[in-house]
RODO-2510 file (C-alpha; in nm, 4 decimals, decimal comma):
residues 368
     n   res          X          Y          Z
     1     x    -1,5625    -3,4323     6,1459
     2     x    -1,9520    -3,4646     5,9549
     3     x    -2,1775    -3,4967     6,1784
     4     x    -2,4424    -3,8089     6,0040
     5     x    -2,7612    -3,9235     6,1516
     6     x    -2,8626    -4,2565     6,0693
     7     x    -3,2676    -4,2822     6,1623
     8     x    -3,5317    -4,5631     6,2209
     9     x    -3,8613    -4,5582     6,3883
    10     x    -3,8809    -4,9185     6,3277
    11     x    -3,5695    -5,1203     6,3816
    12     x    -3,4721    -5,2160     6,7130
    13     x    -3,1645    -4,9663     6,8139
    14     x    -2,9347    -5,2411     6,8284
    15     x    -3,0453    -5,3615     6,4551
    16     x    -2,7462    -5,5498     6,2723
    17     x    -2,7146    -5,3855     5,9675
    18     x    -2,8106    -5,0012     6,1277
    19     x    -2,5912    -5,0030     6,4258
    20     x    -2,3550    -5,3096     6,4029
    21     x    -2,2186    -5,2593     6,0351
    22     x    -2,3315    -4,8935     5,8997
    23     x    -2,3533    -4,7033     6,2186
    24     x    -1,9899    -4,8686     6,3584
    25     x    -1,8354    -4,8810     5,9857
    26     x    -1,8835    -4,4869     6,0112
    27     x    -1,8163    -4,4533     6,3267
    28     x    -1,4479    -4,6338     6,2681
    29     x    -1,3816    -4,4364     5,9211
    30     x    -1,4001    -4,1279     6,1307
    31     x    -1,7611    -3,9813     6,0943
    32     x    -1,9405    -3,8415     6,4007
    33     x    -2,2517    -4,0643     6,4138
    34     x    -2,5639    -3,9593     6,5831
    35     x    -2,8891    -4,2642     6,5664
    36     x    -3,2264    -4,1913     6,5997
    37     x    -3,4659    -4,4692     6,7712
    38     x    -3,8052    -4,4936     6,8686
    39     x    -3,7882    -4,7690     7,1768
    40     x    -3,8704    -4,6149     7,4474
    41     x    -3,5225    -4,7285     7,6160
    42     x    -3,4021    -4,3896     7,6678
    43     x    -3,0861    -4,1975     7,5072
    44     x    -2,7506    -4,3774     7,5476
    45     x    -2,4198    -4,3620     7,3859
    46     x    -2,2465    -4,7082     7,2788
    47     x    -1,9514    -4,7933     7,0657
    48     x    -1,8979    -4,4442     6,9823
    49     x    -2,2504    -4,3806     6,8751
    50     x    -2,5172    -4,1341     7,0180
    51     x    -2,8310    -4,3142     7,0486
    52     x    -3,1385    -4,0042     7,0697
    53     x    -3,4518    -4,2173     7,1974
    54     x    -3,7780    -4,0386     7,0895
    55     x    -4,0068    -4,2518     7,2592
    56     x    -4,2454    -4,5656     7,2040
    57     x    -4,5844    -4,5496     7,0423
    58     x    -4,8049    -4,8136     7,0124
    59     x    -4,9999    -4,9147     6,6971
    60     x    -4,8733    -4,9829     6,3874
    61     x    -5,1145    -4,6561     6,1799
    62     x    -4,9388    -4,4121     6,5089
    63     x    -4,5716    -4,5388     6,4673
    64     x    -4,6280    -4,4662     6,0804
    65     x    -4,7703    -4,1257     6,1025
    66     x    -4,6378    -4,0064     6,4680
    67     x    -4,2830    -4,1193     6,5118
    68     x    -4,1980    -3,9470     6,1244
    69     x    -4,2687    -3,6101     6,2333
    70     x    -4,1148    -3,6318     6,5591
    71     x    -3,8222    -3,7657     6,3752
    72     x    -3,7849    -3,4654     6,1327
    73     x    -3,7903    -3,2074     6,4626
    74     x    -3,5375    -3,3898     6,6444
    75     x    -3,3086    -3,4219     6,3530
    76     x    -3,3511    -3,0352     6,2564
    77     x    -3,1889    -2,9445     6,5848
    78     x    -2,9032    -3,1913     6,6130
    79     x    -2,8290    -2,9835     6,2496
    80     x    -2,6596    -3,2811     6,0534
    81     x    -2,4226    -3,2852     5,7799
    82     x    -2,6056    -3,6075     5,6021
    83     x    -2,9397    -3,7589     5,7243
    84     x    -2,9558    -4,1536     5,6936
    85     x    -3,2878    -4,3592     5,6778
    86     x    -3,4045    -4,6537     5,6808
    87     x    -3,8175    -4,7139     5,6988
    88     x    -4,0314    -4,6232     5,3950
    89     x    -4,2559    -4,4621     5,6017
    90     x    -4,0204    -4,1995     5,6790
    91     x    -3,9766    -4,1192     5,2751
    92     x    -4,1675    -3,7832     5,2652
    93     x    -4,0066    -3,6858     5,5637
    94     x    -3,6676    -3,7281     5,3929
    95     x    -3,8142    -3,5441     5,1017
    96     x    -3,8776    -3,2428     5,3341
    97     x    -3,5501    -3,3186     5,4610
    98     x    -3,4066    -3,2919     5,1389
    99     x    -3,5919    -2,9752     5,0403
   100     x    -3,4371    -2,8317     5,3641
   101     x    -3,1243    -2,8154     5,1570
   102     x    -2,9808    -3,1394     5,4188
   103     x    -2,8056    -3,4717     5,2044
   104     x    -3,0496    -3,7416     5,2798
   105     x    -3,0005    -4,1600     5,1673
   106     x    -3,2352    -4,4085     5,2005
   107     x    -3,1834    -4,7284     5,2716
   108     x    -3,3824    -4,9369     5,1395
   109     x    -3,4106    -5,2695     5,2845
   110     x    -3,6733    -5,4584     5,0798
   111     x    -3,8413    -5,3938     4,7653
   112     x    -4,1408    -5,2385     4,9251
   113     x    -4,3919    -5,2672     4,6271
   114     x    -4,3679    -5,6432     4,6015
   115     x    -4,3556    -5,7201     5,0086
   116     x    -4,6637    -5,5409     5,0390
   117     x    -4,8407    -5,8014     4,8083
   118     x    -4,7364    -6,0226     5,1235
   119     x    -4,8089    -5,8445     5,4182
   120     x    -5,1233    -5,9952     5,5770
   121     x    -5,2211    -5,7179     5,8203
   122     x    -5,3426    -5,5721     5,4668
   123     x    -5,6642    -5,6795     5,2964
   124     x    -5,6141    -5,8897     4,9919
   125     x    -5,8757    -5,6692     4,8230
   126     x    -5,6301    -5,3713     4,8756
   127     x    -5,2644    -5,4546     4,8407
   128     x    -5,2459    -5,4409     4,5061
   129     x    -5,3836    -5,0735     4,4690
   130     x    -5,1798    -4,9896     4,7954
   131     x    -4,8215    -5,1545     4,5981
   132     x    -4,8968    -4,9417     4,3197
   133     x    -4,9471    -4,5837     4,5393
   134     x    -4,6346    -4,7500     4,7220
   135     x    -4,4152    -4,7678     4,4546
   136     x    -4,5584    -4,4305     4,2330
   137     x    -4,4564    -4,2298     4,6197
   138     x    -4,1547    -4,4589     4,6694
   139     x    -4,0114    -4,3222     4,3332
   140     x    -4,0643    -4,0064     4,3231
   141     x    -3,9015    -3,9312     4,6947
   142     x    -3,6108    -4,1895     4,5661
   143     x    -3,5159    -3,9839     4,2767
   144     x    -3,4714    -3,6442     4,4729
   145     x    -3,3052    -3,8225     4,7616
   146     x    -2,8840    -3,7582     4,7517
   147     x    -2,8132    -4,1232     4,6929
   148     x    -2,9917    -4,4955     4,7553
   149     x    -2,8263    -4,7611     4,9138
   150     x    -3,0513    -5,1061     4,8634
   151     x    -2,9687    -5,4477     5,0766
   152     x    -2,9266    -5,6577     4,7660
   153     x    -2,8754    -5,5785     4,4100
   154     x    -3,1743    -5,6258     4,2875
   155     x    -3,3460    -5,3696     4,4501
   156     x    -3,0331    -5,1495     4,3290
   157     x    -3,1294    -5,2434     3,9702
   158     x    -3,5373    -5,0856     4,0103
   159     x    -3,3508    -4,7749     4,1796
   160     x    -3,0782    -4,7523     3,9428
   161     x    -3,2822    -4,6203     3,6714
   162     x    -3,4398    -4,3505     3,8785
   163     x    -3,1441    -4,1712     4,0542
   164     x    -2,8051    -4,2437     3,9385
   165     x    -2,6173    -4,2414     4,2742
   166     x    -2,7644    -4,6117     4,3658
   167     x    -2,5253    -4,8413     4,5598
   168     x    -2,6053    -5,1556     4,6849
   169     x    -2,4701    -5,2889     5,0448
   170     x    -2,5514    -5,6359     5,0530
   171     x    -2,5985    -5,7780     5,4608
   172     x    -2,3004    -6,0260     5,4381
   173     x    -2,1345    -6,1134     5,8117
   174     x    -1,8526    -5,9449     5,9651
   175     x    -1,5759    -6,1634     5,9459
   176     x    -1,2052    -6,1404     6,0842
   177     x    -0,9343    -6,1956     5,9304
   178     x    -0,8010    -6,3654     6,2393
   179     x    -1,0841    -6,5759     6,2998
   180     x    -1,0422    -6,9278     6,3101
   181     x    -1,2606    -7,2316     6,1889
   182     x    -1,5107    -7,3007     6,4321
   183     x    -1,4564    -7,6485     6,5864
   184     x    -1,7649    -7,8911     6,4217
   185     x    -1,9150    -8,1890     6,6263
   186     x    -2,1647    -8,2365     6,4355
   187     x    -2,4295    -8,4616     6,5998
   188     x    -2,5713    -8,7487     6,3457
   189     x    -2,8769    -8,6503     6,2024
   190     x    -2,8687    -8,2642     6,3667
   191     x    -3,0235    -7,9841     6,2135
   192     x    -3,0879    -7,5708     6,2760
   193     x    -3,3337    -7,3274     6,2004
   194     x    -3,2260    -6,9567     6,3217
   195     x    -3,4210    -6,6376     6,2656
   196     x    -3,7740    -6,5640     6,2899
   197     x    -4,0081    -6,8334     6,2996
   198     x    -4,3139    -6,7990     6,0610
   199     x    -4,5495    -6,9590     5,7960
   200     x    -4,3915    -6,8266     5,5010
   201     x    -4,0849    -6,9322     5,6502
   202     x    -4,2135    -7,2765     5,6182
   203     x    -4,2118    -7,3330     6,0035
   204     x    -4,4678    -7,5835     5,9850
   205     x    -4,2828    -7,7799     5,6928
   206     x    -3,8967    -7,7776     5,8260
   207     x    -4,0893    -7,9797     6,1644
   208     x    -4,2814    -8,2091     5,9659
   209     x    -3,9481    -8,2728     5,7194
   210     x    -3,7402    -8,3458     6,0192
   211     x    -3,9437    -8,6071     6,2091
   212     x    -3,9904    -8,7911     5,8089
   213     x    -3,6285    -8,7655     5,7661
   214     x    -3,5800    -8,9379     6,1380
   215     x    -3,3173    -8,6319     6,2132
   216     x    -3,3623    -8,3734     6,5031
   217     x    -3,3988    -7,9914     6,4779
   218     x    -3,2863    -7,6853     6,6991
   219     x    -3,5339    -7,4217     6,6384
   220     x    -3,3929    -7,0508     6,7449
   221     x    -3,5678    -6,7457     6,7331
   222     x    -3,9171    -6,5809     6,7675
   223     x    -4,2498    -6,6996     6,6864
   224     x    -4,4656    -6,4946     6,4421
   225     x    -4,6973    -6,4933     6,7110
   226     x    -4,8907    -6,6960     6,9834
   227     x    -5,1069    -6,8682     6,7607
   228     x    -4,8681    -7,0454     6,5191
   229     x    -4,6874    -7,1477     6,8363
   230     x    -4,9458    -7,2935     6,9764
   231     x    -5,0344    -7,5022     6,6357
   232     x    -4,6259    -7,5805     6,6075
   233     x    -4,6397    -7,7057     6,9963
   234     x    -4,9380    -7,9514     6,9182
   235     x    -4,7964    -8,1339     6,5931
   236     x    -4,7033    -8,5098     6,6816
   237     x    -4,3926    -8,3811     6,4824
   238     x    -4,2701    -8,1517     6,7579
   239     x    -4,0590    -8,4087     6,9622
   240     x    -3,8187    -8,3901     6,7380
   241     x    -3,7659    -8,0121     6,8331
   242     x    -3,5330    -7,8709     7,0541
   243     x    -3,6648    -7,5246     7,0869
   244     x    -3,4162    -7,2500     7,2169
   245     x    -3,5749    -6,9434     7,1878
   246     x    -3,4323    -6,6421     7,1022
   247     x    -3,0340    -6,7052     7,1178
   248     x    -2,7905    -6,3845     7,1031
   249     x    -2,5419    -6,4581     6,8047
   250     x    -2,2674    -6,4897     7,0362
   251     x    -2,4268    -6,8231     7,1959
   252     x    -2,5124    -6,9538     6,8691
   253     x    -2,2110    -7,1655     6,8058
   254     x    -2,2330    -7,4661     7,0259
   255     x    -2,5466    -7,5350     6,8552
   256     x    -2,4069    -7,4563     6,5050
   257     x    -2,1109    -7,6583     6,5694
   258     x    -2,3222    -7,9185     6,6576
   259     x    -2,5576    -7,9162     6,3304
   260     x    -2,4919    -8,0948     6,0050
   261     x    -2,6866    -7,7995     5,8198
   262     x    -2,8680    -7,5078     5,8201
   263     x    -3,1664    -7,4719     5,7223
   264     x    -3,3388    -7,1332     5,5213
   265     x    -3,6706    -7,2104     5,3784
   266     x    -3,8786    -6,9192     5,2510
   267     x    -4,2232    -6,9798     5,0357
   268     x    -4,1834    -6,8349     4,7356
   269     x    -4,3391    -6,4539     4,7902
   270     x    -4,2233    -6,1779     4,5458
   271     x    -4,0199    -6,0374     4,8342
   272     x    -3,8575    -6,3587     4,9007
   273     x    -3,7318    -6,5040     4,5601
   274     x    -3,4943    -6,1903     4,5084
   275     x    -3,3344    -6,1279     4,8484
   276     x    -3,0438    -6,1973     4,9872
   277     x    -3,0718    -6,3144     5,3629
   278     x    -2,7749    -6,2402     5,6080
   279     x    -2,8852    -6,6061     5,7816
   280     x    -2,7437    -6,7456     5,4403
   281     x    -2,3823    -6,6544     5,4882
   282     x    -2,4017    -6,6815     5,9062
   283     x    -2,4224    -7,0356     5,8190
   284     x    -2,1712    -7,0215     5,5428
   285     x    -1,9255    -6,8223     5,8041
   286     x    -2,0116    -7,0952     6,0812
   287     x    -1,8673    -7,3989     5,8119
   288     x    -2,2363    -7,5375     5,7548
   289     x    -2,3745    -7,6401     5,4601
   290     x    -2,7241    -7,4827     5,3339
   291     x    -3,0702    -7,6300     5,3032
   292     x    -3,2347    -7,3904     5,0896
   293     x    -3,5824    -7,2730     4,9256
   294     x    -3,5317    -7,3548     4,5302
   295     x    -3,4496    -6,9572     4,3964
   296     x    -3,3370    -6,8883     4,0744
   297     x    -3,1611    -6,5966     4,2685
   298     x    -2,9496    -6,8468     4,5067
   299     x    -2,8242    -7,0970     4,2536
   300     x    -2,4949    -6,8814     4,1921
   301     x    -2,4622    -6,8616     4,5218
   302     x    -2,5831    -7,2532     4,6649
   303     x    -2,5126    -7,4165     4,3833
   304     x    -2,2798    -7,2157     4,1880
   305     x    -2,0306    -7,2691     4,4331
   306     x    -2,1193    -7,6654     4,5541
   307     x    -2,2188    -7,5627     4,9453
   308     x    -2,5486    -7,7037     4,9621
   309     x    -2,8896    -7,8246     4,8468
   310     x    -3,2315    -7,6951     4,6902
   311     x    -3,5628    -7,7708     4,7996
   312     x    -3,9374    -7,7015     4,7478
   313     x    -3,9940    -7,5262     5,0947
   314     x    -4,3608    -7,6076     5,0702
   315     x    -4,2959    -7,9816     5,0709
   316     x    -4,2018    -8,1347     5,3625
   317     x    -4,1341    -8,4913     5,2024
   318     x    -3,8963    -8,2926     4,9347
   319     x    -3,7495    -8,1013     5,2250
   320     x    -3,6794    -8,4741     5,4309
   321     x    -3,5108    -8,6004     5,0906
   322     x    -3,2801    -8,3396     5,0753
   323     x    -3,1917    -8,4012     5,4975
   324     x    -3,1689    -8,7215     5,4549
   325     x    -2,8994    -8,6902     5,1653
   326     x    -2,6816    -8,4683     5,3861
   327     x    -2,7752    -8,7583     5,6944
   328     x    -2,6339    -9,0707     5,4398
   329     x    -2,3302    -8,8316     5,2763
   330     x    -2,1969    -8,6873     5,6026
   331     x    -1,8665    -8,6701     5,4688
   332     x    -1,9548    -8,5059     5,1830
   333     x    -2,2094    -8,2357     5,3319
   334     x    -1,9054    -8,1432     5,6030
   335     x    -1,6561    -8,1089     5,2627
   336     x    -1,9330    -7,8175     5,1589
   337     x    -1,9644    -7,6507     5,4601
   338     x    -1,5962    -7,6228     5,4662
   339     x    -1,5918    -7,4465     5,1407
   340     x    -1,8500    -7,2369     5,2198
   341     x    -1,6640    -7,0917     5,5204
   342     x    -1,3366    -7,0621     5,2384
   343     x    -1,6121    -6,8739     5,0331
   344     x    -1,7680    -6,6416     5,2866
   345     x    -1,3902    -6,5089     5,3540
   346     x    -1,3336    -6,4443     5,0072
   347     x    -1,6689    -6,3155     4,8233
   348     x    -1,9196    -6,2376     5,1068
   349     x    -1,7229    -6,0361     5,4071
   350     x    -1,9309    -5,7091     5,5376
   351     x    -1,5671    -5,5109     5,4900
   352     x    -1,6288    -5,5180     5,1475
   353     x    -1,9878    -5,3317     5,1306
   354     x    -1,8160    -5,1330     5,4286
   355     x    -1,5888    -4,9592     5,1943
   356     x    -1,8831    -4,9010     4,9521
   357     x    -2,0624    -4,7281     5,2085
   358     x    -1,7784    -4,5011     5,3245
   359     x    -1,6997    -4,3929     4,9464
   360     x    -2,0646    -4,2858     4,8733
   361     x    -2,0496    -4,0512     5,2175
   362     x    -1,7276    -3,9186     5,1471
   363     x    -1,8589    -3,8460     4,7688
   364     x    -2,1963    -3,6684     4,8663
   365     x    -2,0007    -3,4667     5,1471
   366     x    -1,6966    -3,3614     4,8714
   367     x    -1,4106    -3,5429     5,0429
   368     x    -1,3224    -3,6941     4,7800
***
C-alpha cells in the first residue's frame, strides 16, 4: 500500500476538496493517506486518514515562511511514497522535495498570478511586479514537479504547456447515485446567498437587489471581516435579510428547499471570470436555479444548458430584474432548477474527477 501525504499550511484540515474528495477518494481506492495541517487542533485520525498537526502560527509573512519548512521536516520522516500540495507558498519546498528524489503534485487551486492582482493586503503599487516574480517562480517549480492537478481547466491550459503530466480536477459535488430529489417549498419571493460574504462578492449589491426586487434573502456564511459587517448591518436594505451565519452543509437544505434561487455574484476580477465555483453546482445538486455574475466562462454551463440567469453583479437594479423574472415565472425558474439537478448527475458528479485523480497516482507510482 503507497504511503501519500497530501499537505496544506493553509486550508482548514477539514477543507472540501483536500480531505472530503482527494484525501477520502484515496483513501477508498486503497492508498495509505497521511495529511499534513497547520491548526493547532492537534493530530487525529478520521475517515481513514492520519491528520499530523504541526502547529498554529500567527501572521500571514510567519505562516508563509515558518509553517513550509516545518512542513518539509515532518514529511521527510513519515518517508512518503508521493508528496501532495496544495499552497503556493509551499512550491520551493516541493522543489526540494522533488530534488530529494520524492514524487511531488501540486495542486493548484487558483491561477495565482492573476489573484494576486486582487489581493488587497498587497499594495497596488506592487502587485503587478509581485504577479510577475509569482508566476516566473510558479513555473519553474511547476515544470520539475511529477505532475499538476489545477481546480478548473483553465488553469490546466497555462500548466499544460509547461509540464506535460497536467490534469485538471474540477470541485464538482459528491453526488449519490441513490440520492433522491430534495423536496422544494419554495417560499414566494425567497432567495440564498451561501459562501463567504465579501465586496467582490457583491455583498453589498445582492442586499440592495433584494429589497428593489421586494423578495427576501438568506445570507449564509462568513463576513470578510468586521467592518463590511458592520456597513451591511446599517443599510435600510438589511430587513430584508435573514442572516444565518455560518451553516454546516448538512443543515443547508431546509433553507435551499425553501429558496427560489441561488444566488453567485462575483465582480469581475481576473481570478474570478475563469473559475469554476463548487457553490455553482451545490445549487445545481440542491434543484435551484442560478443567479449568476455575466462570465463568458459560465454561459456553457448557465446558459448552455437553460438553468438560470446572467447578471451585471455590480448593479443592483440589473441584479433585482433578473429576481424579479424568476419571482413573476415561478413555474418556469422551478422547470430549470429541475434540470439542473438532471444535469449535475450527469456532467458535474465529483466521481468523475475522482477517477482522474486515482489514474494520475497510480501512473506516477507505476501501477499501471
Amino acid at each position: 500500500m503507497a504511503n501519500v501525504v497530501h499537505v496544506t499550511t493553509v486550508h482548514p484540515r477539514y477543507d472540501i476538496r483536500i480531505f472530503r474528495k482527494e484525501c477520502l477518494t484515496l483513501e477508498a481506492a486503497g492508498f495509505d493517506v497521511q495529511l499534513v495541517v497547520a491548526d493547532g487542533k492537534g493530530d487525529e485520525g478520521q475517515d481513514g486518514v492520519t491528520i499530523h498537526d504541526i502547529g498554529l502560527v500567527r501572521g500571514r509573512l510567519k505562516r508563509m515562511t515558518l509553517l513550509p519548512m516545518r512542513a518539509f521536516f515532518h514529511i521527510r520522516r513519515l518517508k512518503p511514497s508521493l508528496v501532495h500540495f496544495h499552497d503556493p507558498e509551499f512550491l520551493p519546498v516541493g522543489y526540494l522535495l522533488r530534488l530529494s528524489g520524492l514524487e511531488v503534485i501540486y495542486d493548484s487551486h487558483e491561477d495565482l498570478p492573476r489573484a494576486i492582482l486582487s489581493k488587497e493586503w498587497i499594495r497596488p503599487t506592487l502587485r503587478r511586479a509581485i504577479s510577475g516574480l509569482s508566476e516566473t517562480i510558479e513555473d519553474f517549480c511547476a515544470r520539475r514537479m511529477s505532475a499538476i492537478v489545477a481546480a478548473t481547466p483553465h488553469i490546466a491550459s497555462r500548466f499544460d504547456r509547461i509540464n506535460p503530466r497536467t490534469i485538471s480536477v474540477t470541485n464538482y459535488p459528491v453526488i449519490s447515485e441513490n440520492d433522491a430529489l430534495p423536496e422544494r417549498k419554495p417560499e414566494n419571493a425567497m432567495f440564498i446567498y451561501v459562501g463567504a460574504i465579501s465586496r467582490k462578492r457583491a455583498a453589498l449589491e445582492m442586499v440592495i437587489a433584494t429589497k428593489l426586487a421586494g423578495a427576501r434573502l438568506y445570507l449564509a456564511g462568513p463576513f470578510e471581516d468586521a467592518a463590511l459587517e458592520a456597513e451591511m448591518r446599517k443599510l435600510p436594505e438589511w430587513d430584508c435579510v435573514t442572516y444565518l451565519g455560518y451553516v454546516d452543509q448538512s443543515a443547508l437544505a431546509p433553507y435551499l428547499s425553501k429558496s427560489m434561487a441561488g444566488l453567485l455574484m462575483f465582480y469581475p476580477e481576473p481570478n474570478h471570470i475563469n473559475s469554476v465555483p463548487n457553490k455553482m453546482f451545490e445549487y445545481m445538486a440542491s434543484a435551484l436555479p442560478i443567479l449568476c455574475s455575466n462570465f463568458e466562462s459560465w454561459k456553457s454551463i448557465v446558459l448552455g444548458n437553460s438553468i438560470g440567469l446572467f447578471c451585471d453583479p455590480t448593479s443592483p437594479e440589473n441584479i433585482a430584474g433578473q429576481m424579479k423574472w424568476i419571482i413573476e415565472h415561478r413555474d418556469e425558474a422551478e422547470a430549470m432548477g429541475t434540470k439542473a439537478r438532471v444535469i449535475v448527475h450527469e456532467k458535474y458528479r465529483w466521481q468523475n474527477e475522482a477517477c482522474k485523480l486515482v489514474a494520475l497516482y497510480n501512473r506516477i507510482l507505476g501501477k499501471i
